[in-house]
py3Dmol code that shows the C-alpha trace and the ligand (Angstrom):
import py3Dmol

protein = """\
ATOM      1  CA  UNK A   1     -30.024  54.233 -33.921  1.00  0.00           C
ATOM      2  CA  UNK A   2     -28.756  55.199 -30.892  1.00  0.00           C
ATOM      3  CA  UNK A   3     -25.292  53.574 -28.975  1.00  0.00           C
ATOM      4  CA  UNK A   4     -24.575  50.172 -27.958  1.00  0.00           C
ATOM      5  CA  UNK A   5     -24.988  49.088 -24.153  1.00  0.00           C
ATOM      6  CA  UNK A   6     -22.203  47.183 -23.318  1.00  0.00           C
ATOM      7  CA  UNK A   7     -22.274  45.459 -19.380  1.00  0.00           C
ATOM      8  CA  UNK A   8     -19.849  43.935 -17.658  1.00  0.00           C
ATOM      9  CA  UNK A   9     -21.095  41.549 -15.338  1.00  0.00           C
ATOM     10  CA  UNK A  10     -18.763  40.672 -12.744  1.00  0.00           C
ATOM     11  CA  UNK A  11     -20.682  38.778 -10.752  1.00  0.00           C
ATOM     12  CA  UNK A  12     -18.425  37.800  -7.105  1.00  0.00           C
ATOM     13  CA  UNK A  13     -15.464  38.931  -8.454  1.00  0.00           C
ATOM     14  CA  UNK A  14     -12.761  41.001  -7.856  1.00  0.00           C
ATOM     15  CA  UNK A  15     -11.673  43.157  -4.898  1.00  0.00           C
ATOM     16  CA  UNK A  16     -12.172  47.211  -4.458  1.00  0.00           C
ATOM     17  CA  UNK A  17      -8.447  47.416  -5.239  1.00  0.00           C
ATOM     18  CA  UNK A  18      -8.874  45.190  -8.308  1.00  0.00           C
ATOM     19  CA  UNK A  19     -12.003  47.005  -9.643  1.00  0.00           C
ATOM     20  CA  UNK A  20     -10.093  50.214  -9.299  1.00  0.00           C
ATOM     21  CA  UNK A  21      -7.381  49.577 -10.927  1.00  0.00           C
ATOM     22  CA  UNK A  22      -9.124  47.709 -13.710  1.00  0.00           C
ATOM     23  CA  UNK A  23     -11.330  50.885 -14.239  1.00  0.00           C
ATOM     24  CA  UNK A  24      -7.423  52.820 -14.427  1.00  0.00           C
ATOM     25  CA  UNK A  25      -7.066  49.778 -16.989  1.00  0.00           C
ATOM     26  CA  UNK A  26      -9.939  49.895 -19.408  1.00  0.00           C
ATOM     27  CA  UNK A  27      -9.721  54.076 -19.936  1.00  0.00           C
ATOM     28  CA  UNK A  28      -6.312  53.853 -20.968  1.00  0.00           C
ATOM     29  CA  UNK A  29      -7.208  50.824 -23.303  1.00  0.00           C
ATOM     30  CA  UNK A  30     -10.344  52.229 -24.381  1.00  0.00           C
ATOM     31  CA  UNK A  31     -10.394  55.760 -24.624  1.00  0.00           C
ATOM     32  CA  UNK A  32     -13.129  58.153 -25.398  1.00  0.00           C
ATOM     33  CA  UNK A  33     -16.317  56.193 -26.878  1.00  0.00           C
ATOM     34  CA  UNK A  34     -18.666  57.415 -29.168  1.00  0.00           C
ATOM     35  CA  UNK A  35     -20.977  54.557 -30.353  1.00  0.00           C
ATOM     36  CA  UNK A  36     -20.936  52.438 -27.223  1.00  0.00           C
ATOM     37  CA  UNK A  37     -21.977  53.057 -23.737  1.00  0.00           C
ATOM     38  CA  UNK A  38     -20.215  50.679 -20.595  1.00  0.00           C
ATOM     39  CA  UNK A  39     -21.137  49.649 -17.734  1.00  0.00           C
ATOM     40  CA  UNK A  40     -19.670  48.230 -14.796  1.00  0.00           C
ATOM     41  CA  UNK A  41     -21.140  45.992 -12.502  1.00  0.00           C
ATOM     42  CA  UNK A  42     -18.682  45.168  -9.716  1.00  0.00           C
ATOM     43  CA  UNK A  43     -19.163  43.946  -6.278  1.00  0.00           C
ATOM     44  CA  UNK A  44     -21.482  46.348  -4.150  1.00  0.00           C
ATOM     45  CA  UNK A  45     -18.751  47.661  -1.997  1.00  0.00           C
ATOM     46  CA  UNK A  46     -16.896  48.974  -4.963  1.00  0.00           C
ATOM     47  CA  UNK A  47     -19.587  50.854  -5.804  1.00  0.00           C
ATOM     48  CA  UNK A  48     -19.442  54.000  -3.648  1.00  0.00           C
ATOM     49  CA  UNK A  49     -15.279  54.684  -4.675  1.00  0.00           C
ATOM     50  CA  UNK A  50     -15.721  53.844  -8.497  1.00  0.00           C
ATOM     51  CA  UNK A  51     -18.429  56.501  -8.599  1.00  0.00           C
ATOM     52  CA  UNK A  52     -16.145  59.245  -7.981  1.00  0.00           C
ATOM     53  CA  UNK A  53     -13.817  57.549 -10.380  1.00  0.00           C
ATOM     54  CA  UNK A  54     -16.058  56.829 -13.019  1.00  0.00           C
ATOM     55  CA  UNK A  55     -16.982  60.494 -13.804  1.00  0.00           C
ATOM     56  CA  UNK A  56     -13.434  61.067 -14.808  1.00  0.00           C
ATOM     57  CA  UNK A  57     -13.926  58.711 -17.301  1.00  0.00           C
ATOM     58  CA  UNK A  58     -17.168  57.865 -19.274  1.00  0.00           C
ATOM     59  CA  UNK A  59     -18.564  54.613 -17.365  1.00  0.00           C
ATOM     60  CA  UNK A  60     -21.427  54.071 -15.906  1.00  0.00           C
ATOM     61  CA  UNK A  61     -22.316  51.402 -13.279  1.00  0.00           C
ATOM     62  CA  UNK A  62     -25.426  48.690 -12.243  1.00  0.00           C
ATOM     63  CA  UNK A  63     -25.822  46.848  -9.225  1.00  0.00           C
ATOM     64  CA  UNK A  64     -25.459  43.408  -9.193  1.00  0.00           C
ATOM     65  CA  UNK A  65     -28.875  43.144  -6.978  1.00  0.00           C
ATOM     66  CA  UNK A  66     -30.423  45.092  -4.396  1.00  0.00           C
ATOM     67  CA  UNK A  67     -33.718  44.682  -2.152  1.00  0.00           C
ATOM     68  CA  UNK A  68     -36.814  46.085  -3.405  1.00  0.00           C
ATOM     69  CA  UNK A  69     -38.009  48.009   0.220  1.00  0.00           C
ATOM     70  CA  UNK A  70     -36.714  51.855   0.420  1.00  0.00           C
ATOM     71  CA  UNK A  71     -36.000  51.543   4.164  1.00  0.00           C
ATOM     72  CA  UNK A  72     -36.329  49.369   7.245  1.00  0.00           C
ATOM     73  CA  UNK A  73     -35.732  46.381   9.307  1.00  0.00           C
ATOM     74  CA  UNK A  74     -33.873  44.017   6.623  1.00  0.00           C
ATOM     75  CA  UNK A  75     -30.644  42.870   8.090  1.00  0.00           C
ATOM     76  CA  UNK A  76     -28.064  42.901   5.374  1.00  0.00           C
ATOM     77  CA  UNK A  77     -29.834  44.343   2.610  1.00  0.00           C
ATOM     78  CA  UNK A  78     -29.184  47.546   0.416  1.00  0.00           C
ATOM     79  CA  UNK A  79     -31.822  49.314  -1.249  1.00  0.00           C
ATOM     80  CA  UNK A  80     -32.540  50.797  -4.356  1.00  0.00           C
ATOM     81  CA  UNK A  81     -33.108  54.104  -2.676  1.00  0.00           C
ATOM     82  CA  UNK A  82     -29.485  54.278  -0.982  1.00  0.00           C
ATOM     83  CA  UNK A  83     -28.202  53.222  -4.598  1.00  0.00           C
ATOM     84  CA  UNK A  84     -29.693  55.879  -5.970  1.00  0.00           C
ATOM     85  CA  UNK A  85     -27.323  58.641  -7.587  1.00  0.00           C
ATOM     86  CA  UNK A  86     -24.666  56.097  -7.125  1.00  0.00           C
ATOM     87  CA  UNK A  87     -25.089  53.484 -10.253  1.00  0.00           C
ATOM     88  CA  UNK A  88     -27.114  54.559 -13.038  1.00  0.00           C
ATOM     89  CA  UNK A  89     -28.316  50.962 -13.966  1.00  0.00           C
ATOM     90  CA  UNK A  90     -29.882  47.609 -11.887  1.00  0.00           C
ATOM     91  CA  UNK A  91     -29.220  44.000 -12.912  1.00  0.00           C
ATOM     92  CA  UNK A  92     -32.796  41.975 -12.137  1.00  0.00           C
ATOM     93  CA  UNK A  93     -33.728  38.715 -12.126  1.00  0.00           C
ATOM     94  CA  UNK A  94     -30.183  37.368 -13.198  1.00  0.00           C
ATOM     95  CA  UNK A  95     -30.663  33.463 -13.436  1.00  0.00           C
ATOM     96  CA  UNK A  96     -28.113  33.091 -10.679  1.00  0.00           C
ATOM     97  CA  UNK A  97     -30.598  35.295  -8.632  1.00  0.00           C
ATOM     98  CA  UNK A  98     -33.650  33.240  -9.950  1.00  0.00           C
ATOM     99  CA  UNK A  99     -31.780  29.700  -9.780  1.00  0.00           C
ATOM    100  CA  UNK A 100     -29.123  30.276  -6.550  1.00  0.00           C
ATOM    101  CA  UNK A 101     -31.324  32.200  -3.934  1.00  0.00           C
ATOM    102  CA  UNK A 102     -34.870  31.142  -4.934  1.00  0.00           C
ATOM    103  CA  UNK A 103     -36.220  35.103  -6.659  1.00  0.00           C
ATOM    104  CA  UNK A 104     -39.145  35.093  -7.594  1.00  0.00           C
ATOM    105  CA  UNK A 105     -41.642  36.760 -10.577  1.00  0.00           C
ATOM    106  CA  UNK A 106     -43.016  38.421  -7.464  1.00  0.00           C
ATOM    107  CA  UNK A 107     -39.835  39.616  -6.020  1.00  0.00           C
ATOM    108  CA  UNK A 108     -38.412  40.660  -9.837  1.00  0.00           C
ATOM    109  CA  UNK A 109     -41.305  42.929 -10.417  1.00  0.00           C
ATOM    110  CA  UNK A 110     -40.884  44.564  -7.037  1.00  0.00           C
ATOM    111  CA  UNK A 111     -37.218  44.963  -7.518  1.00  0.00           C
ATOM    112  CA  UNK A 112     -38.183  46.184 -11.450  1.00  0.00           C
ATOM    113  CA  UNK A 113     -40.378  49.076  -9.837  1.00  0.00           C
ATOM    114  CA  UNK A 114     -37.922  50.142  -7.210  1.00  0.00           C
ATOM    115  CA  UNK A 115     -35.497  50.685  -9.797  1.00  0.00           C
ATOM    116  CA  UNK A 116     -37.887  52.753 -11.834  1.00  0.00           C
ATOM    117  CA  UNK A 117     -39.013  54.277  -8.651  1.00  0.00           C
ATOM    118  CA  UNK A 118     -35.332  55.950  -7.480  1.00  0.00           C
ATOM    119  CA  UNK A 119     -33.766  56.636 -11.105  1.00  0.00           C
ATOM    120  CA  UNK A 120     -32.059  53.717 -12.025  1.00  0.00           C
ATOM    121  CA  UNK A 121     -32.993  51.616 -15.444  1.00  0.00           C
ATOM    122  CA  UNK A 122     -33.520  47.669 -14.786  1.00  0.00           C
ATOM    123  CA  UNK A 123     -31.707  45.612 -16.681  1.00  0.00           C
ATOM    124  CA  UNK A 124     -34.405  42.654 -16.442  1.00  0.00           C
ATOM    125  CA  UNK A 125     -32.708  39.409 -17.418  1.00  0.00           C
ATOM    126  CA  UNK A 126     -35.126  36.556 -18.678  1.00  0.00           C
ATOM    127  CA  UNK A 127     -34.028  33.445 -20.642  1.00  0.00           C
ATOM    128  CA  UNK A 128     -34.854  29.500 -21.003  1.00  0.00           C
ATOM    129  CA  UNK A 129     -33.128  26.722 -19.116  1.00  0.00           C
ATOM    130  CA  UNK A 130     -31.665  24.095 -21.331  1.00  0.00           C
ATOM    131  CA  UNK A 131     -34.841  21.734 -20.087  1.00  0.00           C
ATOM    132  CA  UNK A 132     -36.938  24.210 -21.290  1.00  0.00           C
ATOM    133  CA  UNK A 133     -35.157  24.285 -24.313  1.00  0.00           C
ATOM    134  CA  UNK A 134     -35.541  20.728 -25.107  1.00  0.00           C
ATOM    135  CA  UNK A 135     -39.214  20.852 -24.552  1.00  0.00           C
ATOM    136  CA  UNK A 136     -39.499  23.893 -26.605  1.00  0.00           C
ATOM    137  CA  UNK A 137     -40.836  26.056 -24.015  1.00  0.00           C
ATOM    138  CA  UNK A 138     -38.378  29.274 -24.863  1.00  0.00           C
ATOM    139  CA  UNK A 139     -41.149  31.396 -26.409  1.00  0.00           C
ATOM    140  CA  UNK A 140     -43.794  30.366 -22.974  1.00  0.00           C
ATOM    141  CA  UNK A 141     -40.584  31.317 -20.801  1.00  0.00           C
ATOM    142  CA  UNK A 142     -39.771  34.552 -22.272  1.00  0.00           C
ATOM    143  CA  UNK A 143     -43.726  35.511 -22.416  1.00  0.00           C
ATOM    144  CA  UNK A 144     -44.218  34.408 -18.542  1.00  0.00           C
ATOM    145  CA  UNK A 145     -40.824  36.447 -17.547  1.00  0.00           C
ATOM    146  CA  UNK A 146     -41.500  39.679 -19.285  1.00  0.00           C
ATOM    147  CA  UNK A 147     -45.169  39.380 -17.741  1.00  0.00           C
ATOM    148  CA  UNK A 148     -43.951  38.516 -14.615  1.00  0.00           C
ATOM    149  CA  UNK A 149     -41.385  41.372 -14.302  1.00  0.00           C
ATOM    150  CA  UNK A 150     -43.263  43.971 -15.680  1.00  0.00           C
ATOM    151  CA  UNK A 151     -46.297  43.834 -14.136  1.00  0.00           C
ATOM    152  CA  UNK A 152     -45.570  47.239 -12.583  1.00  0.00           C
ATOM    153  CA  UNK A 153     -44.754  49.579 -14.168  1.00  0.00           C
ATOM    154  CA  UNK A 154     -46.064  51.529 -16.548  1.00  0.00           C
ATOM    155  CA  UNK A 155     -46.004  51.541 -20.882  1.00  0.00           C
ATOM    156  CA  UNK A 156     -43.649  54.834 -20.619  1.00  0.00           C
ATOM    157  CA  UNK A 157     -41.662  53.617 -18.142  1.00  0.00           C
ATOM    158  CA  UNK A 158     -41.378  50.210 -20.011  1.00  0.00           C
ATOM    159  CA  UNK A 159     -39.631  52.194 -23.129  1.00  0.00           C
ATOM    160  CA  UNK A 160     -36.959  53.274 -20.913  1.00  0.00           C
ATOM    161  CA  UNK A 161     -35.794  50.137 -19.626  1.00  0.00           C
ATOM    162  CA  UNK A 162     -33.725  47.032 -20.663  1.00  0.00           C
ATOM    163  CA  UNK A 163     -33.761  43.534 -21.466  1.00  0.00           C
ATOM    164  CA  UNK A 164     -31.271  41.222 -21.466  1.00  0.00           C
ATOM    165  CA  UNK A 165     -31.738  37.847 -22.924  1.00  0.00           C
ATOM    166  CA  UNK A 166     -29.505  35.428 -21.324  1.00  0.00           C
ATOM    167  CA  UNK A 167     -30.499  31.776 -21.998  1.00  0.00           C
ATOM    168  CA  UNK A 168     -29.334  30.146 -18.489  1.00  0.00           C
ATOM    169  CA  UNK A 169     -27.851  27.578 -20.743  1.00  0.00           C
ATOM    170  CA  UNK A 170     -25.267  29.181 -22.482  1.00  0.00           C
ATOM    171  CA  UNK A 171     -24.236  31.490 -18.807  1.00  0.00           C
ATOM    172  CA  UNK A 172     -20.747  30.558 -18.162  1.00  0.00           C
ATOM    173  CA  UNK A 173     -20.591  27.444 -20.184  1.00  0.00           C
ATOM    174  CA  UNK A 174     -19.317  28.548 -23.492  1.00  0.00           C
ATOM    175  CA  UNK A 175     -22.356  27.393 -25.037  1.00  0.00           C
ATOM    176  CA  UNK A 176     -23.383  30.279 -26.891  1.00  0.00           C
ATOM    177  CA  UNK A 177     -26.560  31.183 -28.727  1.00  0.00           C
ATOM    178  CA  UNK A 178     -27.101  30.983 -32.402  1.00  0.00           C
ATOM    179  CA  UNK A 179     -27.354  34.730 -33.614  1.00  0.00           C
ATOM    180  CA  UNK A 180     -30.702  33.004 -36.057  1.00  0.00           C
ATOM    181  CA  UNK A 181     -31.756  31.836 -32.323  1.00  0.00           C
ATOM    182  CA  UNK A 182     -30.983  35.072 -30.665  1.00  0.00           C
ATOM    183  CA  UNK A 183     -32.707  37.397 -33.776  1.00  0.00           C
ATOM    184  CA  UNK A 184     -35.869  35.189 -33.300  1.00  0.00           C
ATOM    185  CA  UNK A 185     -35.499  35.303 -29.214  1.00  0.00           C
ATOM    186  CA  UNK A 186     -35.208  39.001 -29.673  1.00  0.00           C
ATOM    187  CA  UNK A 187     -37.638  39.429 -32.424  1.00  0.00           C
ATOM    188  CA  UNK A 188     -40.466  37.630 -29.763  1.00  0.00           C
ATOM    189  CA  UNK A 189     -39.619  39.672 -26.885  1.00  0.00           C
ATOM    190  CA  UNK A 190     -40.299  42.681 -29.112  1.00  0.00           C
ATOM    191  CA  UNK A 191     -44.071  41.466 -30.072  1.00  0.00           C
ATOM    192  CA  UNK A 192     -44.626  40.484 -26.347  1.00  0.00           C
ATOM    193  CA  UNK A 193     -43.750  43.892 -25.365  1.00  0.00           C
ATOM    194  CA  UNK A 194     -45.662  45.758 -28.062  1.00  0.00           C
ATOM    195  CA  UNK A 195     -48.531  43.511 -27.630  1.00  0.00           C
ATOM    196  CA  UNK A 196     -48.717  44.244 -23.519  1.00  0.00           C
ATOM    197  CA  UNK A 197     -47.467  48.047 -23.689  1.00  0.00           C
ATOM    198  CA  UNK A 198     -47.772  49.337 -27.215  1.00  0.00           C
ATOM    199  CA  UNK A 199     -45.579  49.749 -30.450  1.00  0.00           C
ATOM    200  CA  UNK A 200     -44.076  52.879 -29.017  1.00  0.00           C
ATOM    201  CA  UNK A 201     -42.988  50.714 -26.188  1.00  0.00           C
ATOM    202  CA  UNK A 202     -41.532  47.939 -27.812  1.00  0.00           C
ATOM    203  CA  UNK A 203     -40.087  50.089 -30.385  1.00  0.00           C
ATOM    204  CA  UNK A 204     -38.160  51.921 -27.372  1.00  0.00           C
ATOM    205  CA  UNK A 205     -36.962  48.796 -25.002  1.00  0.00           C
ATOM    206  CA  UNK A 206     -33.154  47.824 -25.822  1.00  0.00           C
ATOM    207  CA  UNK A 207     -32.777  44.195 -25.496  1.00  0.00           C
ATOM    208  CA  UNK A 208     -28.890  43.023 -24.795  1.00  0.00           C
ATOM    209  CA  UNK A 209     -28.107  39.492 -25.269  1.00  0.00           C
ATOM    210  CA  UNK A 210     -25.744  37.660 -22.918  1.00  0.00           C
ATOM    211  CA  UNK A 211     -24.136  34.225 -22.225  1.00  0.00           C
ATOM    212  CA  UNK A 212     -20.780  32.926 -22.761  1.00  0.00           C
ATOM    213  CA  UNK A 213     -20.074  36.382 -25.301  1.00  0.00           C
ATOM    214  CA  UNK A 214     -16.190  36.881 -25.963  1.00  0.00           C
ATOM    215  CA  UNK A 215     -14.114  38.116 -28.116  1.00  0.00           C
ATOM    216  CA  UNK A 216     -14.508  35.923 -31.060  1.00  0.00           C
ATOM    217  CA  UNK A 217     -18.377  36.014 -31.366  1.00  0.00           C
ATOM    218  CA  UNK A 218     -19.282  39.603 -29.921  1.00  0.00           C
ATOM    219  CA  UNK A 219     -19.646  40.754 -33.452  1.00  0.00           C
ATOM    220  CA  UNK A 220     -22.290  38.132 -34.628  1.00  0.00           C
ATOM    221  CA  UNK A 221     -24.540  39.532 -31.844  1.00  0.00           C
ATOM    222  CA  UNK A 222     -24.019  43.535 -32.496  1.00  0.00           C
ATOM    223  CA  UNK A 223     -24.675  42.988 -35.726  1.00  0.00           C
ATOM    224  CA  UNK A 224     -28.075  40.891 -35.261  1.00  0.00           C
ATOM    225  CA  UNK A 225     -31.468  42.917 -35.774  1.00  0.00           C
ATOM    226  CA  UNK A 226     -32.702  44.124 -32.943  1.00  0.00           C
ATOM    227  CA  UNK A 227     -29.824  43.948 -30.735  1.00  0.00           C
ATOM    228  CA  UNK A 228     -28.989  46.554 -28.897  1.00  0.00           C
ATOM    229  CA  UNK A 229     -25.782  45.455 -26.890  1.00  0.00           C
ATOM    230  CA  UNK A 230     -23.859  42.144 -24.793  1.00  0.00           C
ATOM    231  CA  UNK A 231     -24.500  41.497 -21.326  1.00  0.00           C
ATOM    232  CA  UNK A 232     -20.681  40.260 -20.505  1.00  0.00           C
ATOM    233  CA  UNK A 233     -19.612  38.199 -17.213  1.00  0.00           C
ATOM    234  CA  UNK A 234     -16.491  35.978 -17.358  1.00  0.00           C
ATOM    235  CA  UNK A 235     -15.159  37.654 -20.487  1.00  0.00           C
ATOM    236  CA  UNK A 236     -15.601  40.885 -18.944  1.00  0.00           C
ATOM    237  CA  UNK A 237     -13.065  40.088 -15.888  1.00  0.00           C
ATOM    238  CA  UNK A 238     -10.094  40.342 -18.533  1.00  0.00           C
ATOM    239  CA  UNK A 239      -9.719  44.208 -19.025  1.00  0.00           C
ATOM    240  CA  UNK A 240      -7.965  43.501 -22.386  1.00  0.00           C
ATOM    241  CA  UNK A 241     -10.750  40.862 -23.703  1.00  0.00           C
ATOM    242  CA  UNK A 242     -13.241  43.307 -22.525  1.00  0.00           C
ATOM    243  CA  UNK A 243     -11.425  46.688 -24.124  1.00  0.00           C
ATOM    244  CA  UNK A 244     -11.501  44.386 -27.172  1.00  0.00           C
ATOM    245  CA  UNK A 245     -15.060  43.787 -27.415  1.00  0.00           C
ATOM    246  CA  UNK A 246     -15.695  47.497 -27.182  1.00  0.00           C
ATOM    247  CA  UNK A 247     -13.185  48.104 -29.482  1.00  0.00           C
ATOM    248  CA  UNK A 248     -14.773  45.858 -32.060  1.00  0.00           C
ATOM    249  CA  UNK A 249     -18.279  47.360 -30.865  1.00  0.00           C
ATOM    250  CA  UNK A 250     -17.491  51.023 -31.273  1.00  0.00           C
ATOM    251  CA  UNK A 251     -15.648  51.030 -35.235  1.00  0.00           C
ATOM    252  CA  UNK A 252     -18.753  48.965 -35.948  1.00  0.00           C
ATOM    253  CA  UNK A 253     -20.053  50.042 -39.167  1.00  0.00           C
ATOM    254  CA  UNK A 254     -22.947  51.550 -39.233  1.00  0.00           C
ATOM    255  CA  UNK A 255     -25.798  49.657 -41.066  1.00  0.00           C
ATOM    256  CA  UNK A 256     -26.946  51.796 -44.014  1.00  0.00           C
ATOM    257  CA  UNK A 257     -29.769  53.986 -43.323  1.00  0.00           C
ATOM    258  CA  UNK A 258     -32.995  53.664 -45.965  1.00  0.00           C
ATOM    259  CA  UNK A 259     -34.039  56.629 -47.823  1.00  0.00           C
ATOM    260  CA  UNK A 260     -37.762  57.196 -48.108  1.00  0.00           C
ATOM    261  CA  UNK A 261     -39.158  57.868 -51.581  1.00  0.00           C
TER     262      UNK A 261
END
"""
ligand_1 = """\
9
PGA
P -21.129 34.751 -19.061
O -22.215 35.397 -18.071
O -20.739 35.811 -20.038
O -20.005 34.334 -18.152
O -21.796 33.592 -19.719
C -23.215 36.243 -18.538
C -24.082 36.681 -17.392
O -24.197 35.933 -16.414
O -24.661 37.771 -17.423
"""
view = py3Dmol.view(width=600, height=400)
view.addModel(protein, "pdb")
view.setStyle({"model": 0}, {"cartoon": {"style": "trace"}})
view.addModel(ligand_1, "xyz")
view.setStyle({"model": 1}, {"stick": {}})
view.zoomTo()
view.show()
């Protein structure tokens, strides 16, 4: 069934100093995990010092964002090349990237291929706005996202990577998700994937769900088909809300396997 993907999102938060010692934090609360994989997503200039720090431990880490070029003239950026051996994982097309700075399909799917491109898996975030909600547009959204980000790249290289489905309505609101809405979300992006890339494909993809996930409701969305973990941000910035989630995530039963005939 393979472990649960657990990222925390923190988004323009916390200092080096803080990230450290939160990392310090979360082993001692957390130990060694078996059924659950974490990943940290601090600010980029944490990156570089919780790598070494990280391998003592058993986290992994994404970047937040990153530009989709190897090299060259772009003041200020940082590309997925220089990230490369450095986080294992790339957050893409976050709504706040989509809504604040203006990304678009075109730069997603760019930014989707340079990750595949230097070793690191996208985490390609798609989701609904509440207006789209209301006019029952979800299923065009998702469809138009996951064709717009993964225009790219390849049915093998599609298996490997993941989706999160964060519905920008329920992103730091506390307006969460259904699990029902979230099975059928999930259930969609599935077909759309099989139907573009193949069964193998869509059988492959982990899809995370994430928006306004804490400790009370984690569970509901572990234990929904065809989820494969929580995309985490202001829950995630309290080390002992976070530890809990994983707690809860890794003595998870296991759902009972079916016996063939
Ligand atoms: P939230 O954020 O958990 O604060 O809703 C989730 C995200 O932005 O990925």
């Amino acid at each position: 069934m393979g472990k649960k993907l657990i990222i925390a999102n923190w988004k323009m938060n916390l200092t080096v100093n803080e990230a450290s010692l939160y990392v310090h934090k979360l082993d001692k609360l957390v130990g060694k995990l078996k059924n659950t994989e974490v990943v940290l997503a601090p600010t980029m200039l944490a990156l570089q010092p919780l790598n070494m720090q990280v391998q003592h431990h058993h986290f992994n880490l994404a970047v937040q964002n990153f530009y989709w070029r190897d090299s060259g003239a772009y003041t200020g950026e940082v590309s997925a090349s220089q990230l490369r051996g450095i986080v294992q994982y790339g957050i893409i097309g976050h709504s706040e990237r989509r809504h604040i700075f203006a990304e678009r399909s075109k730069d997603i799917r760019s930014k989707v291929q340079a990750a595949v491109r230097n070793n690191i898996t996208p985490v390609l975030c798609i989701g609904e706005t509440a207006q789209e909600r209301a006019n029952k547009e979800t299923s065009d959204v998702i469809r138009d996202q996951l064709v717009g980000g993964l225009a790219n790249i390849t049915s093998v290289e599609v298996g490997q990577i993941v989706i999160a489905y964060e519905p920008v309505w329920s992103i730091g609101t506390g307006k969460f998700a259904s699990p029902r809405d979230v099975e059928r979300a999930v259930k969609y992006i599935r077909r759309q994937i099989e139907h573009l890339f193949g069964k193998v494909a869509a059988e492959n993809v982990r899809v995370l769900y994430g928006g306004s996930v804490n400790l009370d409701n984690a569970m509901s969305y572990l234990q929904t088909a065809g989820v494969n973990g929580l995309l985490i941000g202001e829950s995630s910035l309290d080390v002992y809300a976070f530890a809990g989630i994983i707690k809860k995530c890794e003595d998870m039963p296991s759902l009972p396997v079916k016996r063939g005939k």
